[in-house]
C-alpha positions in Angstrom: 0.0 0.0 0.0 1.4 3.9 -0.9 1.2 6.1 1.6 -1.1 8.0 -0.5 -3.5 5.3 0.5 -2.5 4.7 3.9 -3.1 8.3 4.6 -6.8 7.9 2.9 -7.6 4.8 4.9 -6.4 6.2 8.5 -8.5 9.2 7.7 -11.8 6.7 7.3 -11.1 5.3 10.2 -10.3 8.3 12.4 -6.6 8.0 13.1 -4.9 9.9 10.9 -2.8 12.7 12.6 -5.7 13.5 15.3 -3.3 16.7 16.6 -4.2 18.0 13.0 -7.4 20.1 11.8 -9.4 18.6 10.1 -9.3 21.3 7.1 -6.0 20.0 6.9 -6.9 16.6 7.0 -6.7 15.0 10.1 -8.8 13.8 12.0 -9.4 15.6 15.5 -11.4 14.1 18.6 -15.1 15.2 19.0 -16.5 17.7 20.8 -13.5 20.0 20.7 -11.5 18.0 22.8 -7.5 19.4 22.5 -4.8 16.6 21.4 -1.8 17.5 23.3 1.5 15.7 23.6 0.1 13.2 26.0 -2.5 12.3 23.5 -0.1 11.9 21.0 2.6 9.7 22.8 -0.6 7.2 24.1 -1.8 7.1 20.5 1.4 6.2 19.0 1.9 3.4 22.0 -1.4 2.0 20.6 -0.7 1.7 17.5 2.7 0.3 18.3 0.6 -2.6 19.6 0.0 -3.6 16.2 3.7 -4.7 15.3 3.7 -3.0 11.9 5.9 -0.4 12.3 5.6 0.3 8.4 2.0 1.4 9.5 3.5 3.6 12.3 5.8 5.4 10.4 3.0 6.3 7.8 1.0 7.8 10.2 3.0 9.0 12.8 4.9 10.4 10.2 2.6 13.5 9.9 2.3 14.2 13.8 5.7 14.5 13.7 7.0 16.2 10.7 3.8 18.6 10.2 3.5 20.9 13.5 6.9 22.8 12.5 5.7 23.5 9.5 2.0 24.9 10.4 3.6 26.5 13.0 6.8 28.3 11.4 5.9 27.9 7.8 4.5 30.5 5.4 1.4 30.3 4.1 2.4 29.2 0.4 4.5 26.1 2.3 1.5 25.4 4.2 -0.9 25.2 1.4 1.6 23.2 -0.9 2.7 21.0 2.1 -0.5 20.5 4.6 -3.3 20.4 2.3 -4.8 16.9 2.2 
């Protein structure tokens, strides 16, 4: 499976980078409840109980590589980068 499609399928299922808005694709938790730091380190031990750390990787990827660049990036960077 491409990432491409790894990315699409997490998203179905609700677990694709939950620290991300959802106009950026991810997938937040209901009710406006914040995904901090904790959140994410819990999340990622879950998944780890899978064994696949291919599957890991290509999610986890996002929480981890995408904050910087919504945080520090211009806009352009953000809308060719972040945009789902």
């Amino acid at each position: 499976v491409d990432a491409y499609t790894l990315a699409q399928k997490a998203v179905k299922a609700g677990i694709f980078a939950p620290m991300i808005d959802a106009k950026l694709g991810g997938t937040p938790l209901p009710n406006g409840v914040k995904f901090d730091t904790f959140h994410d380190l819990v999340w990622i031990d879950e998944l780890s109980r899978t064994g696949a750390s291919g599957l890991i990787a290509g999610i986890t990827i996002w929480t981890m590589a995408l904050p910087p660049i919504l945080n520090f990036g211009s806009q352009y960077l953000i809308d060719k980068v972040a945009k789902p």
